[in-house]
N, CA, C, O and CB atoms as a CASP TS submission, in Angstrom:
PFRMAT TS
TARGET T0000
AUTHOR 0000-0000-0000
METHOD Language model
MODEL 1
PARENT N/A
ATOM      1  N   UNK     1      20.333-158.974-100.276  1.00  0.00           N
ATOM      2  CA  UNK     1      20.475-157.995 -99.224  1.00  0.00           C
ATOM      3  C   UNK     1      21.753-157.194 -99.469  1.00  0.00           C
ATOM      4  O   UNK     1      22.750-157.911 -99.380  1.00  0.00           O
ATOM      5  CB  UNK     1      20.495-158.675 -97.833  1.00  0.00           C
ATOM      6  N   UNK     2      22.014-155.902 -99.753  1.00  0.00           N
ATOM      7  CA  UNK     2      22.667-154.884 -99.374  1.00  0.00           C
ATOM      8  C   UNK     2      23.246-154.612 -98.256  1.00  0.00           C
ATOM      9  O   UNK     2      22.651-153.855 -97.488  1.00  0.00           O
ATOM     10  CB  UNK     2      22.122-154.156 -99.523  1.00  0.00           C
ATOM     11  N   UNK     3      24.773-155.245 -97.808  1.00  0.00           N
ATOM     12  CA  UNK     3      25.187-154.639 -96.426  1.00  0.00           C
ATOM     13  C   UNK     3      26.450-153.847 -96.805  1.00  0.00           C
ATOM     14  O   UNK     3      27.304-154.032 -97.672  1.00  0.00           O
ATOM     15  CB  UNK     3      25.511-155.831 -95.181  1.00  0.00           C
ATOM     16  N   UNK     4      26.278-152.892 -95.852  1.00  0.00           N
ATOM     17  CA  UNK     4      27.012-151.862 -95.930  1.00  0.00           C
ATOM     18  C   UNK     4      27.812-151.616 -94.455  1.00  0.00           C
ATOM     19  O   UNK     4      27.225-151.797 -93.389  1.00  0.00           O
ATOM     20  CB  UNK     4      26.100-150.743 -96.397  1.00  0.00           C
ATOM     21  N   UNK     5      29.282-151.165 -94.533  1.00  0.00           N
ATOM     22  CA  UNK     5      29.868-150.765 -93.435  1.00  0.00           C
ATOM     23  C   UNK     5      29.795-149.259 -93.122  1.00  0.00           C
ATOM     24  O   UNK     5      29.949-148.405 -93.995  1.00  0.00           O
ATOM     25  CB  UNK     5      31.131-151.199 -93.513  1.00  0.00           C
ATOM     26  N   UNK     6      29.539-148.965 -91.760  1.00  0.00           N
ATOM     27  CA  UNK     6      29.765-147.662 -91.626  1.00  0.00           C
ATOM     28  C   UNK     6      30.314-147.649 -90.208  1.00  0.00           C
ATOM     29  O   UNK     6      30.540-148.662 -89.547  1.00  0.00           O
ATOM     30  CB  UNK     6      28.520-146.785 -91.901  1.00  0.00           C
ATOM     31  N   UNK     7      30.533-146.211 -89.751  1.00  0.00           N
ATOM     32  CA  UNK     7      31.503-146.063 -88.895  1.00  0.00           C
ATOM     33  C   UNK     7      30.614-145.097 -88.246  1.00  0.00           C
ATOM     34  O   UNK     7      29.802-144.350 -88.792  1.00  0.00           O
ATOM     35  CB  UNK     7      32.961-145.692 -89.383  1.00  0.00           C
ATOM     36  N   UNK     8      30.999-145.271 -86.487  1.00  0.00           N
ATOM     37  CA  UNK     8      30.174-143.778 -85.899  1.00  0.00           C
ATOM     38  C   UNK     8      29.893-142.396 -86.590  1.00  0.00           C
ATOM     39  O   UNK     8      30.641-141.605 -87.164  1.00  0.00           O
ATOM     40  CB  UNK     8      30.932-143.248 -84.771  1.00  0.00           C
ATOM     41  N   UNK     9      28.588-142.390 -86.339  1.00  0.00           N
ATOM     42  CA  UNK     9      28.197-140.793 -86.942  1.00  0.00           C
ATOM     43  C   UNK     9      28.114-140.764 -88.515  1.00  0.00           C
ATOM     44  O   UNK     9      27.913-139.686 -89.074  1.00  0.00           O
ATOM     45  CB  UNK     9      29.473-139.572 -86.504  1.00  0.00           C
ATOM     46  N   UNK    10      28.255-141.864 -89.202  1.00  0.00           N
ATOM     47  CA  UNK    10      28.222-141.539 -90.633  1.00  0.00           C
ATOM     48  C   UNK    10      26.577-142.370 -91.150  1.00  0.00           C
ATOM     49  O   UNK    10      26.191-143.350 -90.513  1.00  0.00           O
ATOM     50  CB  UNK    10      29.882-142.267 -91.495  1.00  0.00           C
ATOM     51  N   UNK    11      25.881-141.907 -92.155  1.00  0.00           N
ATOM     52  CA  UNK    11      25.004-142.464 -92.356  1.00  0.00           C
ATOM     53  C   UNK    11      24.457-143.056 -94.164  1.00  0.00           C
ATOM     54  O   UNK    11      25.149-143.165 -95.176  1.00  0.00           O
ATOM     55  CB  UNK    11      24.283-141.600 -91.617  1.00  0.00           C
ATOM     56  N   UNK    12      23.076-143.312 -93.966  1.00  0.00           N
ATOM     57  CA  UNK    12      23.029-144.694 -94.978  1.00  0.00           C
ATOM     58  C   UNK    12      21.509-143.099 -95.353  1.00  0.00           C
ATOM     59  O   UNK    12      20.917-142.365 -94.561  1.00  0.00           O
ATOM     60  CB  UNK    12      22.583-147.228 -94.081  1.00  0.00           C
ATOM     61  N   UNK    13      21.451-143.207 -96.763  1.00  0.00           N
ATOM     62  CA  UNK    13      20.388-142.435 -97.651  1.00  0.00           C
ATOM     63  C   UNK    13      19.525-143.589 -98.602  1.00  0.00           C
ATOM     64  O   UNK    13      19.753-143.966 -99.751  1.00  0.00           O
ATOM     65  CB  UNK    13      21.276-141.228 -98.744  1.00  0.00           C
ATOM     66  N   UNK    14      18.254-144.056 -97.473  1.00  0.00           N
ATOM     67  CA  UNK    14      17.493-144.491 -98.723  1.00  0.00           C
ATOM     68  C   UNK    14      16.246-143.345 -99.417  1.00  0.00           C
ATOM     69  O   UNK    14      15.628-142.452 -98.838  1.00  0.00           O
ATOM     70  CB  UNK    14      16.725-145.958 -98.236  1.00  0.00           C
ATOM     71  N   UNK    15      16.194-143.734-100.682  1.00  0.00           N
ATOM     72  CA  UNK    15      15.934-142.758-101.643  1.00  0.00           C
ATOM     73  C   UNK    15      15.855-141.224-101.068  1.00  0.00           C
ATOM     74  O   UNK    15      16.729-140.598-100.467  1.00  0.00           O
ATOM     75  CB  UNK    15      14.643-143.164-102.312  1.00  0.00           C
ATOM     76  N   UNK    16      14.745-140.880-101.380  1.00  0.00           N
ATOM     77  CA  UNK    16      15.091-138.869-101.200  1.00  0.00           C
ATOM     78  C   UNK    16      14.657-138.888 -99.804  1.00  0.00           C
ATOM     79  O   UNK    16      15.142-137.803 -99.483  1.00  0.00           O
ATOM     80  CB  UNK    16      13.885-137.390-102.357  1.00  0.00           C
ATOM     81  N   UNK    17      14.067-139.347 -98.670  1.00  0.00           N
ATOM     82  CA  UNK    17      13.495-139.121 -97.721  1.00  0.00           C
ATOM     83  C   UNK    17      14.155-139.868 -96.457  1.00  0.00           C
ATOM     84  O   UNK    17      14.026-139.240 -95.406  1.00  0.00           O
ATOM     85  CB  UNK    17      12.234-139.374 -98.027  1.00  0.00           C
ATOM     86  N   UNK    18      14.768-140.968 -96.377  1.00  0.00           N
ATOM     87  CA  UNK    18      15.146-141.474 -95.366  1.00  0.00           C
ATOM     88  C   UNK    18      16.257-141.740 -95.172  1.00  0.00           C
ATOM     89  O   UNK    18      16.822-142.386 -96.055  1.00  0.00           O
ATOM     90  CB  UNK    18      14.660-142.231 -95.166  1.00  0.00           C
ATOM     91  N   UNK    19      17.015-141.365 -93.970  1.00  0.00           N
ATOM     92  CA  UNK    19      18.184-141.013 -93.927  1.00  0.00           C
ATOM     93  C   UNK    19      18.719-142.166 -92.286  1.00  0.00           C
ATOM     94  O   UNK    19      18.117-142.031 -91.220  1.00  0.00           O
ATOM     95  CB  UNK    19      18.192-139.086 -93.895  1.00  0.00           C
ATOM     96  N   UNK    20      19.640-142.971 -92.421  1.00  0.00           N
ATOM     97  CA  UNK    20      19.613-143.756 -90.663  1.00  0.00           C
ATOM     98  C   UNK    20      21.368-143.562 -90.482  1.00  0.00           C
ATOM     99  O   UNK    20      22.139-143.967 -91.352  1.00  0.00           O
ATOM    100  CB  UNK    20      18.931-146.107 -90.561  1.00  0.00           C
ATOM    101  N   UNK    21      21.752-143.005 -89.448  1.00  0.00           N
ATOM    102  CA  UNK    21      22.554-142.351 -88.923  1.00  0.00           C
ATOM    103  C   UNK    21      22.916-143.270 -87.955  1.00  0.00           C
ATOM    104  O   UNK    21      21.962-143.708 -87.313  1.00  0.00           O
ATOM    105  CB  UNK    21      22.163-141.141 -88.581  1.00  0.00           C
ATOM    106  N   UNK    22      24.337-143.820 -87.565  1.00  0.00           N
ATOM    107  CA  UNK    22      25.364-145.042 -86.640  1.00  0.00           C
ATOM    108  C   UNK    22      25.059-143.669 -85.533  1.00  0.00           C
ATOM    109  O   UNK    22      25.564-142.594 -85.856  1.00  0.00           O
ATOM    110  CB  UNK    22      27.641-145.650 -87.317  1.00  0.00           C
ATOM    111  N   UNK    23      24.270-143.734 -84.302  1.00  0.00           N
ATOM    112  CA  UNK    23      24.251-143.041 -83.346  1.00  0.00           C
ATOM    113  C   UNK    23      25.553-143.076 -82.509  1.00  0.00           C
ATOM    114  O   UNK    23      26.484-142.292 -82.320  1.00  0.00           O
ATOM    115  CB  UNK    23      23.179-143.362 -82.730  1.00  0.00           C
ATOM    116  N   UNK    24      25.099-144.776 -81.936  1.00  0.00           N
ATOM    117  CA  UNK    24      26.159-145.075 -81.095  1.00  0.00           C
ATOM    118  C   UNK    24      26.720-146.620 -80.666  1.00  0.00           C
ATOM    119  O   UNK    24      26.027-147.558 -80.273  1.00  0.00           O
ATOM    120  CB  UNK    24      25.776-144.419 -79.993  1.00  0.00           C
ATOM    121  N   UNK    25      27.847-146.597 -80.818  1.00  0.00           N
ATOM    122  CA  UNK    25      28.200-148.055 -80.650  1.00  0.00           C
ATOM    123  C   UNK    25      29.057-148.898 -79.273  1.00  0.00           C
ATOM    124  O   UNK    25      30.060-148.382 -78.781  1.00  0.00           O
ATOM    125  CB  UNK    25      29.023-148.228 -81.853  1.00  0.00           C
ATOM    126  N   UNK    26      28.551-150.118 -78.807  1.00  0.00           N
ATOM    127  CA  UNK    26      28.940-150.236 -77.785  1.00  0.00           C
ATOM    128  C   UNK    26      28.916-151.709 -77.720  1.00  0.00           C
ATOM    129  O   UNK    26      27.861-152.313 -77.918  1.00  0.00           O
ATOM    130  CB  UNK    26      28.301-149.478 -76.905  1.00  0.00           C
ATOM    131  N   UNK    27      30.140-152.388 -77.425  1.00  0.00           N
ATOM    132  CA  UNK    27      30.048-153.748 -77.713  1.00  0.00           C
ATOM    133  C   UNK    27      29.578-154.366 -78.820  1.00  0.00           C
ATOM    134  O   UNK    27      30.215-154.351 -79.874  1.00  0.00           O
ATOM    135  CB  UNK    27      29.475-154.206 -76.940  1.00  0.00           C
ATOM    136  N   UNK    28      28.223-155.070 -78.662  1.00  0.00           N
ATOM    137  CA  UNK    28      27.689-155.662 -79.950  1.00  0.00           C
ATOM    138  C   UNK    28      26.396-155.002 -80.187  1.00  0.00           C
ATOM    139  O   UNK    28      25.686-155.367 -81.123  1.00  0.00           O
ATOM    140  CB  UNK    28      27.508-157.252 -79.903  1.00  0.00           C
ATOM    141  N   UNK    29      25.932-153.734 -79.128  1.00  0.00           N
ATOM    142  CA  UNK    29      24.991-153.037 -79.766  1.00  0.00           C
ATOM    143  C   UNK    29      25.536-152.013 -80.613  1.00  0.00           C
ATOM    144  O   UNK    29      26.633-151.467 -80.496  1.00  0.00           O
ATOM    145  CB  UNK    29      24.124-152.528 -78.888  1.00  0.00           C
ATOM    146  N   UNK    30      24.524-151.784 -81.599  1.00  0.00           N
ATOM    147  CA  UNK    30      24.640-150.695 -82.563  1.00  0.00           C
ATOM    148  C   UNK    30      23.649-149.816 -82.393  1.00  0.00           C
ATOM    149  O   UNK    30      22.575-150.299 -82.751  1.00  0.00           O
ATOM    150  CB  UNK    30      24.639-151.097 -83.890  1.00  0.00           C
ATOM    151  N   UNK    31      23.552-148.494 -81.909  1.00  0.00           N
ATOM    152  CA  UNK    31      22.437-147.558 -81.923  1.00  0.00           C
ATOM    153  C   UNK    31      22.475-146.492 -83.050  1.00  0.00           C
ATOM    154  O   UNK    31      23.414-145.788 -83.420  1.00  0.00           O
ATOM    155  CB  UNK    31      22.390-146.869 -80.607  1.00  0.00           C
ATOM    156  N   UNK    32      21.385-146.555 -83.429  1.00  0.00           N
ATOM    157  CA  UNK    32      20.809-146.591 -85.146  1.00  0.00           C
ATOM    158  C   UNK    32      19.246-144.977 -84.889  1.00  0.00           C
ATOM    159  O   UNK    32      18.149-145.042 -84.336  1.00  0.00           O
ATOM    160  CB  UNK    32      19.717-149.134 -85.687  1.00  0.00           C
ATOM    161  N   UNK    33      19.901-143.879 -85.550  1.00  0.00           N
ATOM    162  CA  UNK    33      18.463-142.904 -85.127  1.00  0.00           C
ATOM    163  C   UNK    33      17.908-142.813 -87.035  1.00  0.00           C
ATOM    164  O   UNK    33      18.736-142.773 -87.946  1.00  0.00           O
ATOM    165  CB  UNK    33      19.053-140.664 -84.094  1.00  0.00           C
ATOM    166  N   UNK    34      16.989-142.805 -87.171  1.00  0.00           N
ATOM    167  CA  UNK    34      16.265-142.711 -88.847  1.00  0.00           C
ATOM    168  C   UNK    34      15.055-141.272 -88.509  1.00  0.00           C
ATOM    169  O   UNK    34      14.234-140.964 -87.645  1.00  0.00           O
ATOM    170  CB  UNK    34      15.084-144.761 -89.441  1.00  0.00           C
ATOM    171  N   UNK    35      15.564-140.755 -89.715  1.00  0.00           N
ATOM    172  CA  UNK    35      15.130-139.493 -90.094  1.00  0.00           C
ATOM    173  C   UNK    35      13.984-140.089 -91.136  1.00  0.00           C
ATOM    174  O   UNK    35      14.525-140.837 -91.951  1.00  0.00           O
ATOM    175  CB  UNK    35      16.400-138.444 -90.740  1.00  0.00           C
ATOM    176  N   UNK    36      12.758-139.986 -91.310  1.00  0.00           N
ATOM    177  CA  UNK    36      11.850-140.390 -92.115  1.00  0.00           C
ATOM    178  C   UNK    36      10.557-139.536 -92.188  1.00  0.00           C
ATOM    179  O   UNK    36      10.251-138.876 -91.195  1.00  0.00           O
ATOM    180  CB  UNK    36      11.615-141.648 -91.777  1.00  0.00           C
ATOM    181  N   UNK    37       9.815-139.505 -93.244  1.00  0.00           N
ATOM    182  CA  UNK    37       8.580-138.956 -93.100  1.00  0.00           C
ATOM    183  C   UNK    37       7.597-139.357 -91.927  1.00  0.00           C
ATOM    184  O   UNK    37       7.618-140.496 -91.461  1.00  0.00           O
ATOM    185  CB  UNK    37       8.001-139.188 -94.256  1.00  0.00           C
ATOM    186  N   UNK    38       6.916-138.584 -91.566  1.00  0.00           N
ATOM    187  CA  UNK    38       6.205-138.961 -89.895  1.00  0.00           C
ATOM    188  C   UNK    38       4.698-139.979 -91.118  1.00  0.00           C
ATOM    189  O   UNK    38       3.820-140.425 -90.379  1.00  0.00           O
ATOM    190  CB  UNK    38       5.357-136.651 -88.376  1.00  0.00           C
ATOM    191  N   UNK    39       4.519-140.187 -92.130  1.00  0.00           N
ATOM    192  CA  UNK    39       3.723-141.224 -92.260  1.00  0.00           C
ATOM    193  C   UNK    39       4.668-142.628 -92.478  1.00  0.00           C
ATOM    194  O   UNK    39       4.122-143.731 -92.495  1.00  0.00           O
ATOM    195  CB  UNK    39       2.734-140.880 -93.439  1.00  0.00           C
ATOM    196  N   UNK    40       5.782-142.512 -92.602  1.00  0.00           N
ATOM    197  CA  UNK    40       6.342-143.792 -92.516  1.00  0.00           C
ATOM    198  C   UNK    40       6.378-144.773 -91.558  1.00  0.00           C
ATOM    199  O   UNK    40       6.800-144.343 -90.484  1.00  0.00           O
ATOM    200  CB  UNK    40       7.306-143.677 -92.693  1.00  0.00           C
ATOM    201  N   UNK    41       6.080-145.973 -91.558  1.00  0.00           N
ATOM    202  CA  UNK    41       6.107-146.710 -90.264  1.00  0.00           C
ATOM    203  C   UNK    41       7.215-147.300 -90.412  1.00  0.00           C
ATOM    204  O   UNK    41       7.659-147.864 -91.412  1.00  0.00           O
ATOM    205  CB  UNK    41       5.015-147.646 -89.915  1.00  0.00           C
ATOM    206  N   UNK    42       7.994-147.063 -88.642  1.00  0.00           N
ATOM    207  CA  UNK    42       9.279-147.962 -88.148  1.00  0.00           C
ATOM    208  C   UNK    42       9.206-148.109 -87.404  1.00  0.00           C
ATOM    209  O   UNK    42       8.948-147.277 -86.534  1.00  0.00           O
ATOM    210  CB  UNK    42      10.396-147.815 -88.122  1.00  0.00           C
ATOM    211  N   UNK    43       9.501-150.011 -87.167  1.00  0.00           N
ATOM    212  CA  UNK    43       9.252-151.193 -86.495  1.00  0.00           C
ATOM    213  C   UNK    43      10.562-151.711 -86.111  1.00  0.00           C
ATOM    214  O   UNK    43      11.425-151.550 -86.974  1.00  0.00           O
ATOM    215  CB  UNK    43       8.464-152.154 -87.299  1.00  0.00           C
ATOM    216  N   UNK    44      10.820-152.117 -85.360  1.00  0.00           N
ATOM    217  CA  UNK    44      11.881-152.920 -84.778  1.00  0.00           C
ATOM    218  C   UNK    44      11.459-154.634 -85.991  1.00  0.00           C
ATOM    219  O   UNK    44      10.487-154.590 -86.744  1.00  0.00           O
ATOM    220  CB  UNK    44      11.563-153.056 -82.534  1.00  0.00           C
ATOM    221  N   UNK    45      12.142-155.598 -85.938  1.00  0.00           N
ATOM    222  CA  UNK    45      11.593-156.805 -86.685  1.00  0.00           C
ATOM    223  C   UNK    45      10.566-156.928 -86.051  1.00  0.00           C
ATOM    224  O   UNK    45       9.421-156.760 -86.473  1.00  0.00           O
ATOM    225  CB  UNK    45      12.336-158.075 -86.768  1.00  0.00           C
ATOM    226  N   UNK    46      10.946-157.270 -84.843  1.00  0.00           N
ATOM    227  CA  UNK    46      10.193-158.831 -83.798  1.00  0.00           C
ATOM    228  C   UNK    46       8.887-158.110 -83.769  1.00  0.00           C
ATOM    229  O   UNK    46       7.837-158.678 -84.071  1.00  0.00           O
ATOM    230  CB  UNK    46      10.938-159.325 -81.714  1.00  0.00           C
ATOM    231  N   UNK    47       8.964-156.526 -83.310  1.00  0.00           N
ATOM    232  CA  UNK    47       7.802-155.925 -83.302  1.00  0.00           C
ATOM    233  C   UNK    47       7.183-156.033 -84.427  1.00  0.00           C
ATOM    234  O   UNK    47       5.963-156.164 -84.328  1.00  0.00           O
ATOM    235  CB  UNK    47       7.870-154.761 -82.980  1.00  0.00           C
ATOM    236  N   UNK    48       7.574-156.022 -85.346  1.00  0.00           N
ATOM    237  CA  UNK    48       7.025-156.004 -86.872  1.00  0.00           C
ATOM    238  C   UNK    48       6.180-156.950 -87.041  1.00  0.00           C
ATOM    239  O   UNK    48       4.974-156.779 -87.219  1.00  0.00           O
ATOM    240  CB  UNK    48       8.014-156.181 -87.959  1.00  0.00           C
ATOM    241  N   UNK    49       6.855-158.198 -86.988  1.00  0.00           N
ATOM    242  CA  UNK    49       6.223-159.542 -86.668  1.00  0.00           C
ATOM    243  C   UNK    49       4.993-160.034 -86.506  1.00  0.00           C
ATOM    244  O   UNK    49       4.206-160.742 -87.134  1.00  0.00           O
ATOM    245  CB  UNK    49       6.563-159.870 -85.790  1.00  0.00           C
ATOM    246  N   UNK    50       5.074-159.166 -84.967  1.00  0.00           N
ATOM    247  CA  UNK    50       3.801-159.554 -84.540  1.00  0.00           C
ATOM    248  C   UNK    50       2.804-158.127 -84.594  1.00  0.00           C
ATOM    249  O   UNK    50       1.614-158.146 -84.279  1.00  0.00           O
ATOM    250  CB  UNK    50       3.960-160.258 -82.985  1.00  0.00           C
ATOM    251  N   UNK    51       3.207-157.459 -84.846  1.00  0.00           N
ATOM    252  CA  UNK    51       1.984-156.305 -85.713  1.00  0.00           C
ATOM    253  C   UNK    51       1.097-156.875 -86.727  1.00  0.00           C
ATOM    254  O   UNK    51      -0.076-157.243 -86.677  1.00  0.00           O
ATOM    255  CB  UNK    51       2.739-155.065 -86.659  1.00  0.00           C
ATOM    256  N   UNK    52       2.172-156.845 -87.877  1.00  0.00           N
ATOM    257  CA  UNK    52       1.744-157.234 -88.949  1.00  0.00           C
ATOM    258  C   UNK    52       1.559-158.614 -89.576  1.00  0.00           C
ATOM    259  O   UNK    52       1.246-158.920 -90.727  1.00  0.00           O
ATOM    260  CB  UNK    52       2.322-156.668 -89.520  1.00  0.00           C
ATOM    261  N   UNK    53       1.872-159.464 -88.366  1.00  0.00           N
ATOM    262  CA  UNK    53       1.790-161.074 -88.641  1.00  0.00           C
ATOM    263  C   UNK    53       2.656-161.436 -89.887  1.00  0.00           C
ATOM    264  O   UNK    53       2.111-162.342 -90.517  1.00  0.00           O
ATOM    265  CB  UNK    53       0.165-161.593 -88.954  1.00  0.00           C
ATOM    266  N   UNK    54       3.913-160.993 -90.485  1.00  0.00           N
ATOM    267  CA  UNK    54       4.429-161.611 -91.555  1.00  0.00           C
ATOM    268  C   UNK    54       6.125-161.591 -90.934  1.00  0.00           C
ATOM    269  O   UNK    54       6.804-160.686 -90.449  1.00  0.00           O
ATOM    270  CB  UNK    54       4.016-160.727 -93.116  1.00  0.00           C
ATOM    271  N   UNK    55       6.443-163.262 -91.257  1.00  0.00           N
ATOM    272  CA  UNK    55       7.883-163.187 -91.167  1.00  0.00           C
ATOM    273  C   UNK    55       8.549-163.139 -92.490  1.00  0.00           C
ATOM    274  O   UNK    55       8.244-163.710 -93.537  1.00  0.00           O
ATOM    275  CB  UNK    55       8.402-164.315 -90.412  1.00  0.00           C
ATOM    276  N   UNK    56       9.839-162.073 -92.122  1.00  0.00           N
ATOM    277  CA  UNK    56      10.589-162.328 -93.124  1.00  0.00           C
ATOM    278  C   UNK    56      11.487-164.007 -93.715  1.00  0.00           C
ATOM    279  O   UNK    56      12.012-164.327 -94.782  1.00  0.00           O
ATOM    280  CB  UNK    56      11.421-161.300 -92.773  1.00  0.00           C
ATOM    281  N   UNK    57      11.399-164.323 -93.133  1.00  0.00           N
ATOM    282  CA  UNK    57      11.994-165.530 -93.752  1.00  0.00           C
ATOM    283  C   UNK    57      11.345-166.523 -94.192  1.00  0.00           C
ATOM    284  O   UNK    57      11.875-167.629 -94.307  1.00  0.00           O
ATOM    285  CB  UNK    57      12.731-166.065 -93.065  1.00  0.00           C
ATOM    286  N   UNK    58       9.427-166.159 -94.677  1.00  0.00           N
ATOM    287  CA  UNK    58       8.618-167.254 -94.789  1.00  0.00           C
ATOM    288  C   UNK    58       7.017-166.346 -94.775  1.00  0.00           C
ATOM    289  O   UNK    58       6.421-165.908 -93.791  1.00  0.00           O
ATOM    290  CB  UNK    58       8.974-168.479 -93.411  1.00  0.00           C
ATOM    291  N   UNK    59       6.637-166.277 -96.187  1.00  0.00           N
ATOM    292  CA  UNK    59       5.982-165.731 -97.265  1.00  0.00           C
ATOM    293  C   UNK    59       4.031-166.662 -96.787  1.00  0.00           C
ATOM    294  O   UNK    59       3.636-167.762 -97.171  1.00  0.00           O
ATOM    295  CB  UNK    59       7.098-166.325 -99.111  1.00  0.00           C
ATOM    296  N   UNK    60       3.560-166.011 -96.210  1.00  0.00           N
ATOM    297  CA  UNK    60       2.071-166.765 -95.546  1.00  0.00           C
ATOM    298  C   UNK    60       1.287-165.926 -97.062  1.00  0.00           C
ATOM    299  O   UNK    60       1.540-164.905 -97.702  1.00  0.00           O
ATOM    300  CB  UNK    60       1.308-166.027 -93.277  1.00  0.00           C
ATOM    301  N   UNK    61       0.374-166.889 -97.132  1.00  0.00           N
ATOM    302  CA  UNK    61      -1.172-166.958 -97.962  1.00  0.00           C
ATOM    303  C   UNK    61      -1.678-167.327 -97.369  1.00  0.00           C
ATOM    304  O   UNK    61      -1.561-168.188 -96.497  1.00  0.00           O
ATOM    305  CB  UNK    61      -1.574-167.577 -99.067  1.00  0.00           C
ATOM    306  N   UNK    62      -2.779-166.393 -97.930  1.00  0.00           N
ATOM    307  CA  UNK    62      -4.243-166.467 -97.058  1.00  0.00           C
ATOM    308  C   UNK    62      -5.231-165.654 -96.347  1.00  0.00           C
ATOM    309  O   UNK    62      -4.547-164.737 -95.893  1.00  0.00           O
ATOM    310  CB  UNK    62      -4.098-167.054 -96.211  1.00  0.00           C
ATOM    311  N   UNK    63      -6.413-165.463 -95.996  1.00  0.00           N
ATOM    312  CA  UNK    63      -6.882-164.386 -95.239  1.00  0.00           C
ATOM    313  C   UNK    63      -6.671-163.899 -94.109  1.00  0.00           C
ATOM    314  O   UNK    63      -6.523-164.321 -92.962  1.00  0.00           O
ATOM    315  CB  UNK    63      -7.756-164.439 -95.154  1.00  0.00           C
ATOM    316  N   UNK    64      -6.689-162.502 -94.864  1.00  0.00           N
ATOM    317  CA  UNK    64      -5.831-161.695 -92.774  1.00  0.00           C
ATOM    318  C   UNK    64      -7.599-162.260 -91.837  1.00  0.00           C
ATOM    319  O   UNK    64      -8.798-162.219 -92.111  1.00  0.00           O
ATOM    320  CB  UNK    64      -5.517-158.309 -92.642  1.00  0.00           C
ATOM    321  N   UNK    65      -6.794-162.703 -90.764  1.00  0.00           N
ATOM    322  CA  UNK    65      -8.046-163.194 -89.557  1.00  0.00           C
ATOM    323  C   UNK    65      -9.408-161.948 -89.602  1.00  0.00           C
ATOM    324  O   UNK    65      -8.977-160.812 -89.402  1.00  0.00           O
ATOM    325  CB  UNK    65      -7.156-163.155 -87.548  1.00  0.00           C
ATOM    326  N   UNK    66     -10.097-161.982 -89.705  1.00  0.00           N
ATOM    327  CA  UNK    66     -11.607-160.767 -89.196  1.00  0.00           C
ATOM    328  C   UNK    66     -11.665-161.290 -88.019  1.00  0.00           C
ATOM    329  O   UNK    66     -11.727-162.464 -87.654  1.00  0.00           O
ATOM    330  CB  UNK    66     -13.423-160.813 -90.044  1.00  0.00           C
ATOM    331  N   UNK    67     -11.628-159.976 -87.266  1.00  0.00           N
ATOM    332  CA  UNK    67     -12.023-159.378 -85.642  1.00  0.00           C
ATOM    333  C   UNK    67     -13.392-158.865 -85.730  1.00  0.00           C
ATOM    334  O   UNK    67     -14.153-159.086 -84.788  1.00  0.00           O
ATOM    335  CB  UNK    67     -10.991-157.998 -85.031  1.00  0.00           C
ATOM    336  N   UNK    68     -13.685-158.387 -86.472  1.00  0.00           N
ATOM    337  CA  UNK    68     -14.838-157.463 -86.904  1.00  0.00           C
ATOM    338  C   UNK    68     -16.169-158.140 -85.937  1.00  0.00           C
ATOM    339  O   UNK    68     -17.098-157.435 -85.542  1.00  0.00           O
ATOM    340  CB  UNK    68     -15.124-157.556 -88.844  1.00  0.00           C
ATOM    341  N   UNK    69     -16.066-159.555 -85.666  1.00  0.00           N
ATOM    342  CA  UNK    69     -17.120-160.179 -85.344  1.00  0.00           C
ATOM    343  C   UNK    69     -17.043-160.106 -83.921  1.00  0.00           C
ATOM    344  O   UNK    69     -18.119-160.183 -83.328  1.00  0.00           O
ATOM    345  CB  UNK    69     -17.229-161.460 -85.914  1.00  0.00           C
ATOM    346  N   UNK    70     -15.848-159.954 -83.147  1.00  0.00           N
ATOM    347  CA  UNK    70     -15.813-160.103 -81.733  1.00  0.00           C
ATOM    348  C   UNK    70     -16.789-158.679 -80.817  1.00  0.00           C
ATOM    349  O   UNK    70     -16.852-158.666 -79.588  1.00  0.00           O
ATOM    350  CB  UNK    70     -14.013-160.134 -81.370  1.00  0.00           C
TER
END
């Protein structure tokens, strides 16, 4: 993992298209705005999670469930 410090208002460039900007900071929140292509999907984790059923800290095999039948 890549961590990086930044400071209000300064921001982080991944490759040519996405850009996430230190909005605003307050205590121990950090508010975070990302400039990205509108087909890119951005997820919070937890939301991620349970969208896409995969945690990061633990790699699942196996078949995604079929709904198809309900």
């Amino acid at each position: 993992m890549l961590v990086l410090t930044r400071r209000l208002g300064e921001a982080i460039t991944i490759g040519d298209n996405i850009r996430i900007v230190v909005v605003d900071i307050s205590g121990t929140q950090v508010k975070i705005g990302i400039d990205a292509p509108k087909d890119v999907e951005i997820y919070r984790e937890e939301l991620y999670t349970r969208v896409k059923g995969v945690s990061f800290g633990k790699i699942t095999k196996g078949k995604k469930k079929d709904d198809s039948n309900k």
